[in-house]
C-alpha positions in Angstrom: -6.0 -80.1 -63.9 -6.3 -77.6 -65.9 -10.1 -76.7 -64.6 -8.7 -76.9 -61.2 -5.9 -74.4 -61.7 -8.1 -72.4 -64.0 -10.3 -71.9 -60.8 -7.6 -71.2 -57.9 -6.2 -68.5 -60.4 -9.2 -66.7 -60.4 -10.7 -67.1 -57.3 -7.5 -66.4 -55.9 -7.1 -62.6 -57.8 -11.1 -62.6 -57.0 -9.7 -62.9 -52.5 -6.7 -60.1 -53.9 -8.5 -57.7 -55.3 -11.4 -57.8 -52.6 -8.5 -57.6 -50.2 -6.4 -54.5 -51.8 -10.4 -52.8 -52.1 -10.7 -52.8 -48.6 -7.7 -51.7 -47.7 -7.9 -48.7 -50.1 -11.3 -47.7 -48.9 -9.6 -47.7 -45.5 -7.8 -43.9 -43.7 -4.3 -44.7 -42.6 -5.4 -44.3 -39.5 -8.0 -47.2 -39.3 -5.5 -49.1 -41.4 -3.0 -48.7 -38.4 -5.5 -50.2 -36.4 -6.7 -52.9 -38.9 -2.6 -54.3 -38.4 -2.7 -53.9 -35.2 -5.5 -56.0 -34.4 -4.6 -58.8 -37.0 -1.3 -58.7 -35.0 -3.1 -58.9 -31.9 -5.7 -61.4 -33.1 -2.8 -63.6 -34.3 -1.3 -63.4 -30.6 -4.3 -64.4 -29.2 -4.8 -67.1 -31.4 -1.2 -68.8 -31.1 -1.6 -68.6 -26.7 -5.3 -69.9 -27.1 -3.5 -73.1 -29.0 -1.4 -73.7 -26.3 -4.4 -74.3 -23.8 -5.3 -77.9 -24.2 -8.6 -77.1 -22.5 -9.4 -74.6 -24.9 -9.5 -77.0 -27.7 -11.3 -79.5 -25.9 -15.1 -80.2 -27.1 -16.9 -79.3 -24.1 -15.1 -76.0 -24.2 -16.1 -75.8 -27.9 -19.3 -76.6 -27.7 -20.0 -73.6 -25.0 -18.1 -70.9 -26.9 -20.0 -72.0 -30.1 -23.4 -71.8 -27.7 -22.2 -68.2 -26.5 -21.4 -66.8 -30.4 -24.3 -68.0 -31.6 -26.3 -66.6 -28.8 -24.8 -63.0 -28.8 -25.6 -63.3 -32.8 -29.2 -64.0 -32.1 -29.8 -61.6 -29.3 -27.9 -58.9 -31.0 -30.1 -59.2 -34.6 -33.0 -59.1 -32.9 -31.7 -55.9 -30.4 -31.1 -54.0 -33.7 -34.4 -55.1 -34.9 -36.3 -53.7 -32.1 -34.3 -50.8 -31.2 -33.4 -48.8 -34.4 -35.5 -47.5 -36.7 -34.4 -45.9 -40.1 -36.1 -42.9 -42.0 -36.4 -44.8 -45.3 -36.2 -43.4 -48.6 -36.3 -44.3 -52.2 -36.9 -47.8 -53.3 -38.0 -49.4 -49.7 -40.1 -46.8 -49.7 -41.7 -47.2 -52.2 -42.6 -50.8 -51.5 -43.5 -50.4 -48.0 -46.0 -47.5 -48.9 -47.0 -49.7 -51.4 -47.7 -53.0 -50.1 -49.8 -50.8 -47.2 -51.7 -49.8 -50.0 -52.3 -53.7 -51.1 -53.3 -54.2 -47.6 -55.9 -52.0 -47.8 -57.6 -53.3 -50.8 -55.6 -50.6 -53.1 -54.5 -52.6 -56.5 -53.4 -49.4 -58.7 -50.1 -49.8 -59.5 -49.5 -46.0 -60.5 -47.4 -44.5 -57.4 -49.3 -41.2 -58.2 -52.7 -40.5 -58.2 -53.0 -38.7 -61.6 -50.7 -41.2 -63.2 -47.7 -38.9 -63.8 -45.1 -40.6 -61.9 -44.7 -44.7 -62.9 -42.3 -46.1 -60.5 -43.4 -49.6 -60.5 -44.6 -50.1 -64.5 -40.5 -48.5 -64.8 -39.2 -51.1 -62.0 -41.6 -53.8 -62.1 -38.6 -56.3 -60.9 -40.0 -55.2 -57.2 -43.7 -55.6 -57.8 -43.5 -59.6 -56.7 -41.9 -58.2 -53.6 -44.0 -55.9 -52.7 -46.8 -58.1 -53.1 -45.1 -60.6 -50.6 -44.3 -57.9 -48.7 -48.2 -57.0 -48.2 -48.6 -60.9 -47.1 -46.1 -60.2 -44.5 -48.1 -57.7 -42.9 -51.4 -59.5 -43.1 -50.0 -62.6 -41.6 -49.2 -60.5 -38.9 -52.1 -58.8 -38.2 -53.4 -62.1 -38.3 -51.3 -62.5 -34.9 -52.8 -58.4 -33.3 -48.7 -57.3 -34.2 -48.6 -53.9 -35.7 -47.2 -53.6 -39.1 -44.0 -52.1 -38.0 -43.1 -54.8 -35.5 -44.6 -57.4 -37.7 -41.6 -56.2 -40.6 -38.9 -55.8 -37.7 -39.8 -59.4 -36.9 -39.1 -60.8 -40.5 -36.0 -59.0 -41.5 -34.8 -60.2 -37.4 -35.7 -64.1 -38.4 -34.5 -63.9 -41.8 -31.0 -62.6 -40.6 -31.2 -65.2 -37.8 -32.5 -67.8 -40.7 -28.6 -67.0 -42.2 -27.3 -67.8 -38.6 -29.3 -71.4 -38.7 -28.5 -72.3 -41.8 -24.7 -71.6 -42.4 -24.3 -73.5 -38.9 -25.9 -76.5 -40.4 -24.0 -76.2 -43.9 -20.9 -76.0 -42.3 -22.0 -79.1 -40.3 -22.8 -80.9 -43.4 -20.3 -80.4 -44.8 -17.4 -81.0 -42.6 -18.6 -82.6 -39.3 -16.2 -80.5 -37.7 -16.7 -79.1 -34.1 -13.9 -76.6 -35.3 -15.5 -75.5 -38.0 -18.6 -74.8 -36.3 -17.0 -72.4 -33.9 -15.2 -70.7 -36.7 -18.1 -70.2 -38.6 -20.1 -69.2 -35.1 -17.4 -66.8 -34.6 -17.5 -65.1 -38.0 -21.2 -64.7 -37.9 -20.6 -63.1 -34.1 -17.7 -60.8 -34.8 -18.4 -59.9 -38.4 -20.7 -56.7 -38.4 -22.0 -56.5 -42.2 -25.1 -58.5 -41.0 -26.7 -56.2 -38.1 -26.1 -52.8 -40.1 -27.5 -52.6 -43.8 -29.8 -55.9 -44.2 -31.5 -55.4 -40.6 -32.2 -52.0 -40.9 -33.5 -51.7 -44.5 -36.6 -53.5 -45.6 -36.1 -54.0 -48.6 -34.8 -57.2 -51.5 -31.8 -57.7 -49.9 -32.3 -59.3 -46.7 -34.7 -61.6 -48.0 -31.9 -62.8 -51.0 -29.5 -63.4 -48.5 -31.4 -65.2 -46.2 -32.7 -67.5 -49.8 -29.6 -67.8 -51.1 -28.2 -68.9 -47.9 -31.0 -71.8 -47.7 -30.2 -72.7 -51.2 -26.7 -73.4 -51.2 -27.2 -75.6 -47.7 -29.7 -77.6 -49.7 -27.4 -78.4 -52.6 -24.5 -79.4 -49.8 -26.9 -81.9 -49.1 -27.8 -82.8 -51.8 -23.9 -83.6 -53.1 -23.2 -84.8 -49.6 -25.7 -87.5 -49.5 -25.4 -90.8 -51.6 -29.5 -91.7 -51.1 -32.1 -91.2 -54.1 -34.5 -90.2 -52.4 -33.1 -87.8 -50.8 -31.4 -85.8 -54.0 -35.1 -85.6 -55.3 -36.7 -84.7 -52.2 -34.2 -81.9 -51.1 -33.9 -80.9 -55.4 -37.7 -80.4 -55.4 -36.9 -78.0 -51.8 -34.3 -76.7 -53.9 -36.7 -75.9 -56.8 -39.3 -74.0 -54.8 -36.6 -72.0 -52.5 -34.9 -70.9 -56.2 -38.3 -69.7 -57.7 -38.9 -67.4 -55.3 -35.1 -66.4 -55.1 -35.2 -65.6 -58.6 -38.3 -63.9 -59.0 -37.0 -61.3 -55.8 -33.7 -61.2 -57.1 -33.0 -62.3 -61.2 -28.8 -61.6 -60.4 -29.2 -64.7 -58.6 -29.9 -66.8 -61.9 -25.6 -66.8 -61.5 -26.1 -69.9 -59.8 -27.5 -71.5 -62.5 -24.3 -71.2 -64.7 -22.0 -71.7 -61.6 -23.6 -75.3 -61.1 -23.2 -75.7 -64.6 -19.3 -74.9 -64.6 -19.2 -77.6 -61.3 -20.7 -80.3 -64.0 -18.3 -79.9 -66.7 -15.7 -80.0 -63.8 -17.2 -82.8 -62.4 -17.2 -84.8 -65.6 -13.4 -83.7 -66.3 -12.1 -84.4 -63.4 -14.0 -87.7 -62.4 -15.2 -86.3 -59.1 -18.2 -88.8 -57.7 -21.1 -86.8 -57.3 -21.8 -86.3 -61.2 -25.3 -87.1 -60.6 -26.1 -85.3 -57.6 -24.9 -81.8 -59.6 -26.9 -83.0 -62.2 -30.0 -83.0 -59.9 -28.9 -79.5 -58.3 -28.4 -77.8 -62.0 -32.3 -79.6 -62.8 -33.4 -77.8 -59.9 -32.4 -74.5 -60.4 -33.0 -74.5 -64.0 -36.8 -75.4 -63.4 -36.9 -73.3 -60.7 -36.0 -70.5 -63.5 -39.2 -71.9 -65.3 -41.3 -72.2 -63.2 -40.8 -68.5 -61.6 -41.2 -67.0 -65.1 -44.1 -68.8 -65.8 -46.2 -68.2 -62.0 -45.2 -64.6 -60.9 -47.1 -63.1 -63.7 -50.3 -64.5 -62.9 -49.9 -63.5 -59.6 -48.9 -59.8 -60.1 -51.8 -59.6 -62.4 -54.2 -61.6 -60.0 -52.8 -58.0 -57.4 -53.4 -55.7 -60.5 -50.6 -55.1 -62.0 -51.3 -54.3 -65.8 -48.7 -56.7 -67.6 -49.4 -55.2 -71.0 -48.4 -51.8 -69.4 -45.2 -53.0 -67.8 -44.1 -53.7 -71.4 -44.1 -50.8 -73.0 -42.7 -49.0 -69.9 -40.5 -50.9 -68.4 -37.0 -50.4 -68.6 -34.9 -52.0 -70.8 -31.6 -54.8 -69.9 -29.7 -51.8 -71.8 -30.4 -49.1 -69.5 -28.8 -50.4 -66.8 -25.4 -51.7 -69.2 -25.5 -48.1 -70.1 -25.4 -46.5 -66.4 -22.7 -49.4 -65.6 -20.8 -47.3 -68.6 -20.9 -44.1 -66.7 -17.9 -43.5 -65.2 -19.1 -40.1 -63.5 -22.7 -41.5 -62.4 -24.4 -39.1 -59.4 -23.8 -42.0 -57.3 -20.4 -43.2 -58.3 -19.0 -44.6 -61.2 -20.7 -47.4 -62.8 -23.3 -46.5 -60.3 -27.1 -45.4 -60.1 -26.9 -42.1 -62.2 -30.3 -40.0 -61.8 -30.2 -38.2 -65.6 -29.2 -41.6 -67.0 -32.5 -42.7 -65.5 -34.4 -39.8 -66.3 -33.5 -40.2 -69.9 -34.0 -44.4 -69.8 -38.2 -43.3 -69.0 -38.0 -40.3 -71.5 -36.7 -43.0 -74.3 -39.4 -45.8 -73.6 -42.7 -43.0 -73.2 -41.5 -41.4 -76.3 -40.6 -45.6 -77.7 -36.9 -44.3 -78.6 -35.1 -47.7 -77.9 -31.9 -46.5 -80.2 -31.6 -44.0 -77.9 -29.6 -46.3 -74.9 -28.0 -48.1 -77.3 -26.6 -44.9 -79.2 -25.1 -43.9 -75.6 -23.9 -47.6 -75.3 -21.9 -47.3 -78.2 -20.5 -43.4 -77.2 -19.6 -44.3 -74.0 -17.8 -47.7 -75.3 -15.8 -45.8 -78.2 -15.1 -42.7 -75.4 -13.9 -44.9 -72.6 -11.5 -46.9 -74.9 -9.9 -50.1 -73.5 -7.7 -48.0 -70.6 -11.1 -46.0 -69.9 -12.9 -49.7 -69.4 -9.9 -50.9 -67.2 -10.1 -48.3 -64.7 -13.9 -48.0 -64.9 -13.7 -51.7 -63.7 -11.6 -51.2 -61.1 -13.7 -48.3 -60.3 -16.8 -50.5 -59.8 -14.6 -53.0 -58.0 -13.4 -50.6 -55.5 -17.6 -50.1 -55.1 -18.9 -53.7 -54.8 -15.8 -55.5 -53.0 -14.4 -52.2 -51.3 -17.2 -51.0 -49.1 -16.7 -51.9 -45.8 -20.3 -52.1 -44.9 -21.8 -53.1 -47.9 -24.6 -50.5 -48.4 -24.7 -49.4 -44.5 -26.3 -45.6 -45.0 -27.9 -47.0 -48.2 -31.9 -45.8 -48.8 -31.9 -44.2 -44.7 -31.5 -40.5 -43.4 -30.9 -40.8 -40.0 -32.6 -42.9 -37.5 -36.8 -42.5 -36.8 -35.7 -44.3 -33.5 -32.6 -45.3 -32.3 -30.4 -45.7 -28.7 -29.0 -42.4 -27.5 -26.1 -43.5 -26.9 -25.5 -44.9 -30.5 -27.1 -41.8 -32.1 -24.3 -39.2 -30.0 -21.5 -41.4 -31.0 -22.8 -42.7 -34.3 -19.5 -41.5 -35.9 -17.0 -43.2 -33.7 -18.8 -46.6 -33.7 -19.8 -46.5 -37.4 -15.5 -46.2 -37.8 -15.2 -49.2 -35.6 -17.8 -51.3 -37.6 -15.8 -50.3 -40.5 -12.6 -51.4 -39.2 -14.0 -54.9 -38.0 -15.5 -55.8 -41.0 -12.3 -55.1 -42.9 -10.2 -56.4 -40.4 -12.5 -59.6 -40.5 -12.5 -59.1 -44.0 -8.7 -59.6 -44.4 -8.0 -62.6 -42.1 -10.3 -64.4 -43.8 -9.3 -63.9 -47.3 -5.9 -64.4 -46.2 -6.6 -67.4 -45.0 -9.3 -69.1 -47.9 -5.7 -67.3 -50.2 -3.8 -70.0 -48.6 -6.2 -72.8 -48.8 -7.4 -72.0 -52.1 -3.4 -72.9 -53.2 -3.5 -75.6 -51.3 -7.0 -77.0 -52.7 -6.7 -80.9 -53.3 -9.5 -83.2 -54.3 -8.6 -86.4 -53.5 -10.5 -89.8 -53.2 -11.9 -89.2 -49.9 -15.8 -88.6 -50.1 -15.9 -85.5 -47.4 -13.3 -84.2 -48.9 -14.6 -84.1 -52.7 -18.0 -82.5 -51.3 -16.0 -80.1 -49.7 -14.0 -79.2 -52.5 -17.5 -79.1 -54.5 -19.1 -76.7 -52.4 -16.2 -74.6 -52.6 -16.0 -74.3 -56.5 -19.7 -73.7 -56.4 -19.6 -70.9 -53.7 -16.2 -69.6 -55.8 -17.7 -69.6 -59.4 -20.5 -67.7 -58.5 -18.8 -65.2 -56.6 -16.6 -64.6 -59.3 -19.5 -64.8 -61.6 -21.3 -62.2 -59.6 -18.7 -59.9 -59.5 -17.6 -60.0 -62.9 -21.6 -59.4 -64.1 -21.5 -56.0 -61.8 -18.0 -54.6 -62.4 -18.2 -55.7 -66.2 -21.9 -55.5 -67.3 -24.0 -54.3 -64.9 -24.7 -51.3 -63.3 -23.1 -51.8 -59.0 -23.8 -51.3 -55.3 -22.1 -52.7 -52.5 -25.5 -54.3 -51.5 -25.5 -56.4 -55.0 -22.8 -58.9 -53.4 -24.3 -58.8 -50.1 -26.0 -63.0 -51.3 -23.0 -64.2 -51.9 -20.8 -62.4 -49.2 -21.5 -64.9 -46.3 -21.2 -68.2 -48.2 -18.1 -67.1 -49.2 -16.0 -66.0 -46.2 -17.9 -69.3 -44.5 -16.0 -71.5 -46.6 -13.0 -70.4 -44.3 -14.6 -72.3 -41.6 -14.8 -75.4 -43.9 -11.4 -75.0 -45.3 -10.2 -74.8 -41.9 -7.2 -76.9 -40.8 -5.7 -76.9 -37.1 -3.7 -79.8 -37.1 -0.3 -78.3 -37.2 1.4 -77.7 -34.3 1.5 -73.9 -32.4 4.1 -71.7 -33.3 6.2 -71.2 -30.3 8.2 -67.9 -30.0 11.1 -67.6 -28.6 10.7 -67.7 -24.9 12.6 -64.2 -24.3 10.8 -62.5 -26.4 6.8 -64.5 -25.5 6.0 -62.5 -22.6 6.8 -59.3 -24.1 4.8 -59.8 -27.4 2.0 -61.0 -25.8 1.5 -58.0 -23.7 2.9 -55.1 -26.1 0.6 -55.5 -29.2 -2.4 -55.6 -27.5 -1.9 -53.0 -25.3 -0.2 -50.6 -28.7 -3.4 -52.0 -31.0 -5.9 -50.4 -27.9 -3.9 -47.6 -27.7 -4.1 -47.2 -31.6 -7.8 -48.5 -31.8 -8.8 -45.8 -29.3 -7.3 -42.3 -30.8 -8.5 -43.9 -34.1 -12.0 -44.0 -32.7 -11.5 -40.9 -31.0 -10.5 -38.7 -34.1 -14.1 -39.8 -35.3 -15.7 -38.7 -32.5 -15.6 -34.7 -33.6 -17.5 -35.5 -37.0 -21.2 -33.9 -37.0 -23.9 -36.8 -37.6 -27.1 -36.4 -38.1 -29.4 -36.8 -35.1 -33.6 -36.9 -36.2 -35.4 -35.1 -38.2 -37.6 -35.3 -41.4 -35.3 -35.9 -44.0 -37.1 -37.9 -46.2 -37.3 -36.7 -50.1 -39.4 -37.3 -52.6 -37.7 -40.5 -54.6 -40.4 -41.0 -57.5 -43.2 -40.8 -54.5 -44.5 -37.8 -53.6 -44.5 -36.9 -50.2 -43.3 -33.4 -50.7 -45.8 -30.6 -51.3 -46.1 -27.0 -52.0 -47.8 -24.9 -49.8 -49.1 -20.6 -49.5 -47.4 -19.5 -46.7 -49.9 -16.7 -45.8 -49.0 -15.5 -42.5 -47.3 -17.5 -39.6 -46.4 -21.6 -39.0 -45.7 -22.6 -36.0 -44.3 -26.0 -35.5 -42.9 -27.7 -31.8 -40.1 -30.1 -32.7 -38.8 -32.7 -30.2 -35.4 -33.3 -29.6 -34.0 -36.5 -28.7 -31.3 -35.8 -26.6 -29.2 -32.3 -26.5 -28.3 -31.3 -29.9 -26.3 -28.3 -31.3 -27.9 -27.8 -34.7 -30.4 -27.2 -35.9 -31.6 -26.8 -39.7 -34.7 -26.4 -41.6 -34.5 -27.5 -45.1 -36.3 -25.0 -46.9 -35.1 -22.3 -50.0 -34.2 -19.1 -48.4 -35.9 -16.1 -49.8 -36.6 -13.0 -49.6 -39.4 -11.9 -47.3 -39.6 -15.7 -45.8 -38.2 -15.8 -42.0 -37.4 -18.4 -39.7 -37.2 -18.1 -36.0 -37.7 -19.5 -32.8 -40.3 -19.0 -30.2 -38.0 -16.0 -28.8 -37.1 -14.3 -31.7 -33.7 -15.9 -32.6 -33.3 -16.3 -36.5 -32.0 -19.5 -38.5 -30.0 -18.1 -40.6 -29.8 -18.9 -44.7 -26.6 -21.2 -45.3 -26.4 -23.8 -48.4 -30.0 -23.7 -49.6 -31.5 -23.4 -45.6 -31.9 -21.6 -42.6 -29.7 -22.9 -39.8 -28.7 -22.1 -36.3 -26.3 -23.4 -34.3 -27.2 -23.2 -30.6 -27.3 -25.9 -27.5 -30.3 -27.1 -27.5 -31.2 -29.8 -24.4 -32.9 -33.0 -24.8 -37.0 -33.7 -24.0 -37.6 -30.0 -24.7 -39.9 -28.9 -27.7 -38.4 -26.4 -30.2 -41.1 -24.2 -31.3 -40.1 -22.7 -34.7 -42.2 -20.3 -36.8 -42.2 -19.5 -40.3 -43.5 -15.9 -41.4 -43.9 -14.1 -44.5 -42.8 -10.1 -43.8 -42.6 -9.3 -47.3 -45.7 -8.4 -49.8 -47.5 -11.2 -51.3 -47.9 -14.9 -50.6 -44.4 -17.1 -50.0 -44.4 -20.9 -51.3 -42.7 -23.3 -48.9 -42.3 -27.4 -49.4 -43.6 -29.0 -46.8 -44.1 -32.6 -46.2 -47.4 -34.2 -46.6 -48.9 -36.9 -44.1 -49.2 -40.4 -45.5 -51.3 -43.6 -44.5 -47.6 -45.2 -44.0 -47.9 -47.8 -41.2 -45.6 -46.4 -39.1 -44.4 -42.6 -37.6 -42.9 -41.1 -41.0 -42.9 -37.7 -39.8 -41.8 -36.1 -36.5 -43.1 -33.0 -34.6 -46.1 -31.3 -34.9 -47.8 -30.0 -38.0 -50.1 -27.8 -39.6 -53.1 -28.3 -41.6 -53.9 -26.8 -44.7 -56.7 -27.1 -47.2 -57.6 -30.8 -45.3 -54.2 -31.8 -45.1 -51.7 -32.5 -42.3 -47.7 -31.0 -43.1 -44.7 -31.5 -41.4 -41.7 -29.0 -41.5 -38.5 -30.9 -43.3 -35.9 -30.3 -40.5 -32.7 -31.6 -39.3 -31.0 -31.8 -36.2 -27.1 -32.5 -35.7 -25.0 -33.1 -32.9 -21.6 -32.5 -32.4 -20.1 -34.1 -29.8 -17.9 -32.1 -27.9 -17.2 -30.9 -24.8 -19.7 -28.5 -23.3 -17.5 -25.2 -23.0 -16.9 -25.9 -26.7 -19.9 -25.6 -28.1 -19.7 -22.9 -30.8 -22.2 -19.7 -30.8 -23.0 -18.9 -34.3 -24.2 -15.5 -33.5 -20.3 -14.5 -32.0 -18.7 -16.7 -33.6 -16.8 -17.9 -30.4 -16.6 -20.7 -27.8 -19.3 -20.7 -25.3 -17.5 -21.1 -22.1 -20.4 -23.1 -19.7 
C-alpha cells in the first residue's frame, strides 16, 4: 500500500504541475479560449453519449479508421511540404554524415582543426553515423538525400502512430480505447511540428522508445515462455540502439527496477515477466557500451581523442545551475560552454566543479526551489515542446502557412495545451482511483501505468534537478504518457443529463462564445511580423560564415516567395559600406543591419547591391556554399577567390491590410 500511494502522490503532483506549466506559459487571451473549448469539448462529449449509434462498434471502428488516416496523411504532408533552415546541432550532423557518405572519415568539423564539435559532443557521433546509412540506403532506391531524410523522420512519426495503436490494444482490448488513443494522436499537434521538421536525435528516441515500451506490454501481458524471451531479446536490441542515441533514456532501466520491488511488495503476478524486461534493458545497456565504440572507430572517430576532449557529466550539472543561462534558466548557456572546452584543452577539471560549488552555495535552498520550478516551467510548460528549436524560418514551406504562420502557430499552442489539460485532468482522476485487483488485464494495466509514470517522473526530476533542460528532452516520454488516458479510460457510467430547460441553450451558446473567442484570439496574432525566407543560418561551431574584401560592387537577385514587406540584410553597418536596390533606394542601418520596409510582390527578383564609397577596402560576412545535400542558401551569389557566397538576408511579412502597409521613408500609411 504504501508503494502504491507513494506513486499516485507523485505522479499525481507530476499531472499538477505539468498542468499549472501550461497554463502559465499560456496569454489570458489563449487561456480564455483553452476554457472555452474544454467547455465546448465537454458539450460535445456528453450529446455524443447520448447517440447509441455513436457508441456502437461499426461507428467506432470508422472514426478510429478516419483519425488514424488524417494522422498518417498529415505526417507525411508536413514531411513533404516544409522545409526548415537548420542550424546548430542538426546541422552539424547532416553536414556531417554527407561527408561520411562521401568517403570523408575526419571527425574535425573544421579543416585546420580549430573548431571540435564532435570530439566535445561525441554523444551524436553514433547518430550521425546512422544517419549517413540512412542516406545510402536511399540512394540505394535513386531518392535524393533530402527526400530520403523527409521519408525517415515521416515513417518514424507514423512508426509512433502504429505502435501506440497496438499497445493500447494489448493492453486493454478495448475498441474505446483505440479511438481515444486514435483521437489523441489526431488532434494533438506536438507530433507534426518539432520532431517532423528537425532531423535530428529526437524523432528517432521517440519513435524507439515508443517500440520499447509496446514490447515490454507484451511481454507482462503474455503468460508464454517463449514469448517473454523472444520479445526480451527484441527488447534488448531496440534498447541498445535507444541508449546509444539517447543515454537519458537509461531512466527506464531504474523505472523497471522500481515496477520489481513493487511487484514483489505488492504480490502482483507478473514478477517474472519484469524480471525478463529489467534483464533486457540492462544488457541492452551492455551491450551498447561495449559495440558503438568499435563502430565509431571502424567510421574514424579517434576514441583516444574523444577522451581528453570531451565534455565532462559536470558540465552540463553546472549549466542546469545557471539560473540566467542565454537560453533560459537551467538551460544551454553559450559562455558556460565556451568555458566547459577552455577547461578540458587547458585539462582544468576543478574548474566546473569550482562553479558547481559557487553556484550551489549562491543559489541557497530558495535559489534551488525556484530554479526548479524554473526548469519545470521549460520542460513541462512549452506548449510545443521545442517547436522553433535548431530552425530559422522555413527553406520551403506552403504560402499560405508561411503569411499566417503567427496566427496558426497560436492555435497549435492552444490545442496542445488544451489537449494537454483534458488529459491530465482526466489520468488526475484515474490515478486516484488506481486499483490493482486480481483480475489479469487489469494488473498489466496497472503495470504499464507505473512503468510509464516512474519514468516520467524520473525523467523529469533528472532535468529540472540535475541536468541541464529543453522542452524537447521529454518529448520520449510525452506520448506514452498522455496514452495511458486511453487505457485508463472508463465509459461505463451513465451520461450526465442537464436539465432539459437549460440543454438546448448550452449546447448551442458555448460553442458558438468559444468560436467567437477562438477567432479574435487568433486574430490578435495575426498582426505579429514572422519571418518569411531568407539565409538565416549562423555559424553554430561550423563554419559556414566567411569574410570577404568588398572591393567595389555585389550584386545579388533575391527571390521572394510571396509579397513581403521587409526586407533586411544582416550585415554590420559601417561607414563607407552602402546598401541599395537596383533603383537606388537605400536599406537603411537599424539594430546591427540595413533594412527597408517597402511592399515587395511575390515571384519578382530583388536585386540588391553592396558598394564601398569610402577609401579603402570594406570587409563583409558572407555565407559560403557547402556540399550540403540540399538548397542551404537562397538567391544568387557571387564568387570570389574560387568560392560561391550568398548574402545573409531576411525577409518578413506583416500581414495586414494593403492600404496599411507602412512606408519607412515617410513614415506614414501607404494608402493603395
Amino acid at each position: 500500500m504504501f508503494f502504491k500511494r507513494s506513486f499516485q502522490g507523485v505522479f499525481g503532483l507530476l499531472l499538477v504541475v505539468i498542468a499549472l506549466t501550461q497554463i502559465v506559459s499560456q496569454r489570458a487571451n489563449n487561456m480564455l479560449a483553452i476554457i472555452l473549448i474544454m467547455g465546448t469539448s465537454y458539450v460535445v462529449y456528453t450529446q455524443l453519449k447520448k447517440i447509441e449509434w455513436f457508441w456502437s462498434q461499426k461507428c467506432q471502428k470508422l472514426v478510429t479508421a478516419v483519425l488514424i488516416a488524417f494522422n498518417i496523411l498529415m505526417l507525411l504532408y508536413v514531411s513533404l511540404n516544409f522545409q526548415i533552415n537548420d542550424v546548430s546541432d542538426p546541422l552539424n550532423v547532416q553536414i556531417k554524415a554527407t561527408e561520411l557518405l562521401h568517403g570523408n572519415y575526419n571527425w574535425h568539423t573544421n579543416i585546420n582543426g580549430s573548431e571540435e564539435y564532435f570530439y566535445f559532443y561525441p554523444n551524436v557521433v553514433f547518430y550521425t553515423i546512422f544517419l549517413s546509412k540512412i542516406m545510402s540506403l536511399g540512394g540505394t532506391f535513386g531518392l535524393s538525400i533530402q527526400l530520403t531524410l523527409r521519408l525517415m523522420t515521416f515513417l518514424f512519426l507514423a512508426g509512433i502512430t502504429v505502435f501506440a495503436m497496438l499497445t493500447s490494444w494489448q493492453l486493454n482490448k478495448n475498441r474505446k480505447s483505440l479511438l481515444i488513443t486514435a483521437l489523441i494522436l489526431a488532434v494533438y499537434p506536438v507530433m507534426y511540428l518539432y520532431p517532423n521538421m528537425v532531423t535530428y536525435t529526437d524523432t528517432l528516441t521517440m519513435f524507439l522508445t515508443t517500440v520499447v515500451l509496446y514490447l515490454i506490454a507484451v511481454v507482462i501481458s503474455t503468460r508464454s515462455y517463449n514469448t517473454w524471451f523472444a520479445v526480451g531479446g527484441a527488447i534488448l536490441l531496440v534498447y541498445v540502439v535507444l541508449y546509444a542515441v539517447k543515454p537519458n533514456m537509461i531512466v527506464l532501466l531504474p523505472a523497471v527496477l522500481i515496477l520489481l520491488l513493487m511487484a514483489v511488495v505488492m504480490k502482483m503476478k507478473n514478477k517474472v515477466q519484469i524480471i525478463v524486461v529489467s534483464a533486457s534493458l540492462a544488457l541492452g545497456i551492455v551491450v551498447s557500451t561495449v559495440t558503438i565504440t568499435p563502430i565509431t572507430q571502424h567510421y574514424g572517430f579517434d576514441q583516444t581523442q574523444a577522451k581528453k576532449t570531451e565534455l565532462p557529466v559536470t558540465h552540463w550539472i553546472n549549466m542546469g545551475l545557471n539560473p540566467v543561462g542565454s537560453n533560459g534558466a537551467g538551460a544551454y548557456d553559450l559562455n558556460d560552454d565556451n568555458n566547459a572546452r577552455q577547461s578540458r584543452i587547458d585539462n582544468n577539471p576543478q574548474l566546473i566543479k569550482q562553479s558547481i560549488k559557487y553556484r550551489l552555495k549562491t543559489l541557497g535552498i530558495g535559489g534551488i526551489w525556484k530554479l526548479a520550478l524554473d526548469k519545470a516551467q521549460m520542460l513541462l510548460g512549452t506548449p510545443l515542446f521545442g517547436f522553433g528549436k535548431y530552425m530559422t524560418g522555413y527553406a520551403k514551406a506552403p504560402t499560405f502557412y508561411i503569411k499566417h504562420q503567427s496566427m496558426l502557430n497560436a492555435l497549435f499552442s492552444i490545442m496542445a495545451t488544451t489537449v494537454i489539460l483534458i488529459i491530465v485532468t482526466k489520468l488526475f482522476v484515474a490515478n486516484i482511483k488506481l486499483t490493482d485487483d486480481s483480475n489479469a488485464i487489469n494488473q498489466t494495466k496497472v503495470a504499464f501505468i507505473y512503468l510509464v509514470g516512474i519514468a516520467s517522473i524520473g525523467l523529469a526530476i533528472f532535468h529540472t534537478v540535475l541536468w541541464e533542460v529543453e522542452p524537447r528532452y521529454f518529448l520520449p516520454l510525452l506520448y506514452p504518457m498522455i496514452l495511458l488516458v486511453a487505457i485508463t479510460f472508463d465509459d461505463e457510467n451513465k451520461p450526465l443529463h442537464m436539465a432539459k430547460q437549460y440543454d438546448r441553450k448550452i449546447s448551442i451558446t458555448i460553442p458558438v462564445v468559444t468560436t467567437i473567442i477562438l477567432i479574435l484570439t487568433l486574430e490578435a496574432n495575426r498582426n505579429y511580423p514572422s519571418v518569411a525566407f531568407g539565409n538565416m543560418e549562423y555559424p553554430a561551431r561550423v563554419n559556414i560564415l566567411q569574410t570577404v574584401n568588398l572591393r567595389s560592387t555585389f550584386s545579388f537577385k533575391l527571390n521572394a516567395p510571396q509579397d513581403i514587406d521587409v526586407l533586411k540584410v544582416n550585415i554590420q553597418p559601417q561607414d563607407g559600406l552602402q546598401v541599395t536596390l537596383k533603383d537606388g533606394t537605400p536599406l537603411l542601418p537599424q539594430n546591427n543591419q540595413y533594412v527597408i520596409e517597402k511592399h515587395f510582390t511575390g515571384d519578382r527578383p530583388i536585386e540588391v547591391k553592396l558598394q564601398n564609397t569610402g577609401k579603402g577596402q570594406k570587409s563583409i560576412v558572407l555565407y559560403q556554399k557547402t556540399n550540403l545535400f540540399k538548397t542551404l542558401f537562397h538567391g544568387t551569389s557571387i564568387t570570389d577567390n574560387g568560392n560561391k557566397y550568398y548574402l545573409p538576408y531576411e525577409m518578413d511579412v506583416y500581414d495586414r491590410k494593403t492600404f496599411q502597409t507602412w512606408n519607412y521613408q515617410s513614415g506614414i500609411p501607404n494608402n493603395k
